[in-house]
C-alpha positions in Angstrom: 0.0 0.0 0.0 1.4 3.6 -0.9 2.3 5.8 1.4 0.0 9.2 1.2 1.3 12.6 1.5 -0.5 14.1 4.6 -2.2 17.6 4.8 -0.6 20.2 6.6 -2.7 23.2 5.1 -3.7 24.2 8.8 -0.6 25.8 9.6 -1.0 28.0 6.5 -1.2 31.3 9.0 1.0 30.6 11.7 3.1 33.5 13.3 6.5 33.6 11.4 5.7 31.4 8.4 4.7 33.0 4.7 2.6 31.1 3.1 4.7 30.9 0.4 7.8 29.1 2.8 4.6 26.7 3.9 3.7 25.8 0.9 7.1 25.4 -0.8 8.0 23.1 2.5 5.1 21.4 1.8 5.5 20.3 -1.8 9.1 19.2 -1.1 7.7 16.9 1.9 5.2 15.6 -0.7 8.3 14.6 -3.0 9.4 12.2 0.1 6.5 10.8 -0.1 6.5 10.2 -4.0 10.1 9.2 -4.1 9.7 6.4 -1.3 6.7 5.2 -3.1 8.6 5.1 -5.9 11.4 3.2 -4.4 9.2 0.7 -2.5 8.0 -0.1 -5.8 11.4 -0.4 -7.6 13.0 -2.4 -4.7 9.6 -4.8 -5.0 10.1 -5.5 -8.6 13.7 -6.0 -8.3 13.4 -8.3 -5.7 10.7 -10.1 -7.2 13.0 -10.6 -10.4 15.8 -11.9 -8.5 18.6 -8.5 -9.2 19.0 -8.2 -5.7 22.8 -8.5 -6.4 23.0 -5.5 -8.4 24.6 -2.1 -7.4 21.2 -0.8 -8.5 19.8 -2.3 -5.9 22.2 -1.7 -3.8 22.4 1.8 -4.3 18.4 2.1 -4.3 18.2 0.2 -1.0 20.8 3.3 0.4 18.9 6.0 -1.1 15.0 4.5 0.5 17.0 5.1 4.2 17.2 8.9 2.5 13.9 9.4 1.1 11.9 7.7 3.7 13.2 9.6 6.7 13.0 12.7 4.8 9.2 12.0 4.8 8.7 10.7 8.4 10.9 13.8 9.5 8.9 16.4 7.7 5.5 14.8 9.1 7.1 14.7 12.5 8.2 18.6 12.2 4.6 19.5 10.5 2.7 17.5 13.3 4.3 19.2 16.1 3.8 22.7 15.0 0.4 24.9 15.0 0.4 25.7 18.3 0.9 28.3 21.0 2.8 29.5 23.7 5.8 27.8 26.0 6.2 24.3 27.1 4.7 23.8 30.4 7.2 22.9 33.3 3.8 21.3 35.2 3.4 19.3 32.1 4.6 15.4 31.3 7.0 16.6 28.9 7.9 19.5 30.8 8.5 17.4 33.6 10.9 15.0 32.0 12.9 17.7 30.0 13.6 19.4 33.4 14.3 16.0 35.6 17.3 15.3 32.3 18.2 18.7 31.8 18.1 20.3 35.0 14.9 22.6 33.8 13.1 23.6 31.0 15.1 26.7 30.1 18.5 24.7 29.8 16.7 21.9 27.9 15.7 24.9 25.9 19.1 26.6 25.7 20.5 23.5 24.4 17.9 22.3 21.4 18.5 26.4 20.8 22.1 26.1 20.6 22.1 22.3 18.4 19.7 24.4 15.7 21.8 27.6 15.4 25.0 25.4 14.6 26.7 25.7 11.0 25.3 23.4 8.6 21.9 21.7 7.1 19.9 19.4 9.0 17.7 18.6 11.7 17.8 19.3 15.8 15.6 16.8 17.5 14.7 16.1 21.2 15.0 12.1 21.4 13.5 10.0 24.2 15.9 6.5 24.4 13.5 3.9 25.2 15.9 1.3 26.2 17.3 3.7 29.0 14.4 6.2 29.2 16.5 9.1 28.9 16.4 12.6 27.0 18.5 14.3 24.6 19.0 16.8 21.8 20.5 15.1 18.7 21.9 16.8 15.6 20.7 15.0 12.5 23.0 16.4 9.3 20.8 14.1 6.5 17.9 12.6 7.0 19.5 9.3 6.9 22.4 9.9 9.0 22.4 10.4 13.0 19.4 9.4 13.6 20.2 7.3 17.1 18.8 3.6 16.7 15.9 2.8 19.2 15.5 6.4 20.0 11.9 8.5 19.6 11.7 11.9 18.0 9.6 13.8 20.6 10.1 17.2 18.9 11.2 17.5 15.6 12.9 21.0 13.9 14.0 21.5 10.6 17.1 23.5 9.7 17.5 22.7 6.6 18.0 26.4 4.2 14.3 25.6 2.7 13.0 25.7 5.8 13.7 29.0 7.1 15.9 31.0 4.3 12.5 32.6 2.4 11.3 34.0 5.3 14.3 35.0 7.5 17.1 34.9 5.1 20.8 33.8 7.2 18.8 34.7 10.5 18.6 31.5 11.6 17.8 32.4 15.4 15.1 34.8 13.8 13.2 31.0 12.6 14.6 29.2 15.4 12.2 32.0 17.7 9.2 32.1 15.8 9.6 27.7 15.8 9.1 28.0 19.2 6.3 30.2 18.6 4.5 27.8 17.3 5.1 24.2 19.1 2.4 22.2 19.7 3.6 21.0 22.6 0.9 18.2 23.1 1.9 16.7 19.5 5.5 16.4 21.1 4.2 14.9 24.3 2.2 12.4 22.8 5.3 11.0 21.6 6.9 10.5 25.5 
């Protein structure tokens, strides 16, 4: 069954975030979703004809890892924007963020700090499952750094296209109006 690109129109609106930046994100999202499709279907076929032991393959195989977390990424990032206002330090998430970082505002400073460093990628807030901890992880591709057995609780692009229409090379400028705009019970959910 084919993935299917998900609608993320609602945020169309949101403090800090053209619709034109929106929309553009959104169409590159939806070419994820097309290109793992795509894959799935290739890798299918070429298993199915027995040319598993090609470097196509091969090389397909690598590029699904690619394609597919740039669309699970994107839906995690979408998903846990649209909403207002800070995390609450009375809250589950706010809680746990505090108890591994010391408190909300240095959990903060840090995720900050990972998303105004040099370079494309992602900044996400993992929860380990095997050890139950917390922690900010730099992604630099989609499929690279991503810890194994780890769950994205909250997701930020910083990749140029998501920012670079709107706020030029003033990364903090996006990194503020992100925070703007958490939907910190999206993130939560994930705990």
């Amino acid at each position: 069954m084919p993935y299917v690109a998900k609608d993320f129109g609602s945020l169309v609106g949101m403090d800090g975030f053209s619709e034109t930046l929106l929309k553009n994100h959104f169409t590159l999202y939806q070419g994820y979703v097309t290109n793992t499709n795509k894959l799935s279907d290739l890798l299918g076929k070429m298993l199915a004809e027995g040319k598993t032991a090609t470097p196509e393959y091969a090389e397909l195989k690598r590029r699904f890892g690619w394609e597919w977390n740039g669309m699970r990424l994107h839906e995690f990032y979408f998903e846990n924007l649209g909403g207002k206002g800070a995390l609450d330090p009375a809250s589950k998430l706010g809680k746990a963020v505090a108890a591994e970082f010391g408190s909300v505002e240095k959990w903060e400073s840090d995720f900050r700090a990972a998303g105004a460093m040099r370079g494309i990628g992602w900044v996400v807030l993992y929860q380990d499952k095997a050890g139950g901890r917390l922690f900010n992880q730099w992604v630099n591709e989609h499929d690279v750094g991503n810890p194994a057995g780890a769950v994205p609780l909250l997701v930020m692009d910083v990749f140029e296209h998501a920012f670079m229409v709107d706020y030029g090379l003033k990364r903090a400028d996006y990194i503020a109006a992100f925070f703007r705009n958490v939907n910190w019970q999206a993130a939560e959910a994930r705990l």
